[in-house]
N, C-alpha and C positions, 0 to 999 in steps of 0.2 A: 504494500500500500504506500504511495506516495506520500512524502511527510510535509507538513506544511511549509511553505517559503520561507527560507529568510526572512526577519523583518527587518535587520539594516538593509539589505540588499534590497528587499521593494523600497525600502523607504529614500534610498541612495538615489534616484532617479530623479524625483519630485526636488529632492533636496538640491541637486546640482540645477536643474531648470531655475529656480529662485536663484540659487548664487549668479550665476549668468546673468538672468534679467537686473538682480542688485548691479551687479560688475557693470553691465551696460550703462544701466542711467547712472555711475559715477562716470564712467569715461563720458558720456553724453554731455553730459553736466559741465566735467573740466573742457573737454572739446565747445563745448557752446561757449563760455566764457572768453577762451582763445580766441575765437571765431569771430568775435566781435557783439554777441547774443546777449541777451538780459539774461537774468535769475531767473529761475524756475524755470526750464527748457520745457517738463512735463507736466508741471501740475498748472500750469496755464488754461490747459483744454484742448480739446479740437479742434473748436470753434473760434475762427477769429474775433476779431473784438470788431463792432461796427467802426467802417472807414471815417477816415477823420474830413472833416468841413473845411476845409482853407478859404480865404479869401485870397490868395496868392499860393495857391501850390508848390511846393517843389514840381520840376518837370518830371519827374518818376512817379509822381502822382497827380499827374495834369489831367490823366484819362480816366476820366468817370467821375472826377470831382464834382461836388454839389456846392454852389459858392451862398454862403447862408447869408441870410436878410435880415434886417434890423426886424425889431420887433417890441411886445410889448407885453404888458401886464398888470392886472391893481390888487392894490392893498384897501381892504376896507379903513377907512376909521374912523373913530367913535371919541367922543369928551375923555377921552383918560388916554388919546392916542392912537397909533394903528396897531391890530389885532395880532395874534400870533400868526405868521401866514410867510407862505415860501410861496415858487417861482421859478422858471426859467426862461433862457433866452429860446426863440425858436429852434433852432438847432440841437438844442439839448446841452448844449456844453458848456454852458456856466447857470450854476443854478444856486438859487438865493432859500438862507434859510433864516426868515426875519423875528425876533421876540417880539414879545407884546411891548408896548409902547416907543419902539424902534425911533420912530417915526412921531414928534410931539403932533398935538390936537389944531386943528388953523379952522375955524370956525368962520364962515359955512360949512368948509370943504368935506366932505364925506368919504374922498377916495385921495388914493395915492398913485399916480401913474409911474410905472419901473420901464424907462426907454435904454434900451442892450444894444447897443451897434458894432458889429463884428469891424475889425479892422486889418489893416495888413500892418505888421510892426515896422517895417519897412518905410513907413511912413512917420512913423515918432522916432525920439529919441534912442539913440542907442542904450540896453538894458546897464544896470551895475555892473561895473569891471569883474573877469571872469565869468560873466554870465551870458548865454544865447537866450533869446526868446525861441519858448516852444508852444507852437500852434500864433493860432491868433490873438490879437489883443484885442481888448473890449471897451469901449466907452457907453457910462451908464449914468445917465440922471434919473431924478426925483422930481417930479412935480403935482401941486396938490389940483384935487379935481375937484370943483368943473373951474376955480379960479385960475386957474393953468400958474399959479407963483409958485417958485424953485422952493425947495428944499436945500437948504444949506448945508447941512449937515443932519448926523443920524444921532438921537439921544440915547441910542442905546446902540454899542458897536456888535452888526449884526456876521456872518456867516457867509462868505460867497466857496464856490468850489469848480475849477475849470477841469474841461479833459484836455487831457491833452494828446497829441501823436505819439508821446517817448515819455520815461520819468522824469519828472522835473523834481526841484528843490525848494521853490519858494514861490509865492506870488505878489508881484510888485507892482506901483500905485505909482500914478501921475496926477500932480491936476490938471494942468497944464499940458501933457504928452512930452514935455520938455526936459524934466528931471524929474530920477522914478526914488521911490524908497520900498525899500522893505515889509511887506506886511506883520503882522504876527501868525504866524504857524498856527493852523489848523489842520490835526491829522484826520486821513481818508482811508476809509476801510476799502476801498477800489484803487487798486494802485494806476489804473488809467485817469486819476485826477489828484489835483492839487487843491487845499486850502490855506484861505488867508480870513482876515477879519475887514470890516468893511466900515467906513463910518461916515465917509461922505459921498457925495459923485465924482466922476472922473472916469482914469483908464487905468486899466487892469490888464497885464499880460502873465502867465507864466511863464519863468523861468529856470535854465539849467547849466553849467559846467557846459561848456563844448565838448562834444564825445572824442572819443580817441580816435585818433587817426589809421583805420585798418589797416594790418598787418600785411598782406596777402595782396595778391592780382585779382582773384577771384569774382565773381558778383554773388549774389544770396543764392541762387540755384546751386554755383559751384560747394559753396557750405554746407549748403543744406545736403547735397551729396555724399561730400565726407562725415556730417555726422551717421547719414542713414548709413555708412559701409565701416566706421568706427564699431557704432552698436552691433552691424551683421558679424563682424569678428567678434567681437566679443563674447556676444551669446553664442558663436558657434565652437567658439574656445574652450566655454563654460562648459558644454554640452559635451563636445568632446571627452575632455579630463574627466565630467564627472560620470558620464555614461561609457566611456572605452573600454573602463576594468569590468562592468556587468557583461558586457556584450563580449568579453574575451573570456571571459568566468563559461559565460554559456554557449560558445563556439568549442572550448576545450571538455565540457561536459558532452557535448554529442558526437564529437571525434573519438571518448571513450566507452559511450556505449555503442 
């Protein structure tokens, strides 16, 4: 009567498949890095992230671009000021998260008008030393409705958050377009956006570090090649080593009977 399997030897199989796939996503990981790749090669998704809005594209993304439109939004408010209430531009990619009384009380006025005008940074000031603009810049006023008089400033500093194309570091503020400063840091659970704090109108772009200057002759195809045949050796490596001694165990087992 046949006697049961081995259980390291069944379990030897399952175990080198894992090591493999682990081995793969470290070399994926350090290979993507080299490469020129952001963090997280896999736990990203599948699924790309909706394409980004330019108003001035790079030419590598000139094709299919959607160039976004000014736009608008309101804030109710009431004797004690405007209400808890968020926002965005149409585009989607700055969006406003306002407290209650943000915005003081202007009697008659009932509403707050939020005007978002996308812009090309290319047009303002160059960002703080060390820093590129990423994506678009945005100019945003305040005005009370139906009297159409500005808003000056915000009484309570409210919450803005942009996407952006790439990671950025900070979001910086103009009044003027002419000289920017620093916001204060607001962190974002979507690493496709940036926050800062908001307290009056103006312009708004995010910003980052210029990237590194690639290593390689390559374009992103040629990369993305060598990561796919990095990981193919690797798991075939794994698989190898860990599967060659079962499969020699059991070639030598039928040669002796």
């Amino acid at each position: 009567m046949t006697g049961a399997p081995d259980e390291p030897s069944v379990r030897r199989p399952t175990a080198a498949v894992g090591l493999a796939l682990a081995l793969a996503y470290v070399v994926v990981a350090v290979a993507h890095a080299r490469l020129g790749g952001g963090s997280r090669p896999l736990f990203d998704g599948f699924a790309p992230p909706p394409p980004y809005n330019w108003v001035h594209p790079p030419k590598e993304f000139a094709a299919g671009n959607t160039v976004p439109k000014p736009s608008s939004f309101e804030i109710a408010l009431g004797p004690t000021g405007s209400a808890v209430s968020g926002g965005s531009s149409s585009d989607g990619q700055m969006i406003f998260s306002i407290p209650a009384g943000a915005i003081a009380a202007h009697a008659p006025d009932t509403n707050v008008k939020v005007d978002v005008t996308p812009l090309d940074p290319a047009g303002l000031a160059p960002p703080l030393p060390g820093l590129n603009a990423d994506g678009n810049a945005y100019r945003v006023d305040f005005t009370y409705q139906p009297s159409g008089a500005p808003v000056p400033a915000l009484a309570v500093p409210s919450d803005i958050f942009l996407v952006v194309p790439s990671p950025a570091q900070t979001v910086l503020f103009s009044a003027d377009g002419k000289t920017w400063e620093m916001l204060p840091f607001r962190p974002a659970a979507d690493p496709t956006q940036v926050g800062g704090a908001i307290n009056r109108p103006g312009y708004f772009e995010a910003a980052a570090p210029p990237a590194p200057a690639p290593t390689g002759t390559g374009d992103t195809h040629d990369r993305a090649g060598q990561l796919v045949a990095v990981a193919a050796v690797t798991i075939g490596l794994g698989l190898l080593l860990g599967l060659g001694p079962v499969g020699w165990r059991r070639l030598r087992g039928r040669g002796a009977a």
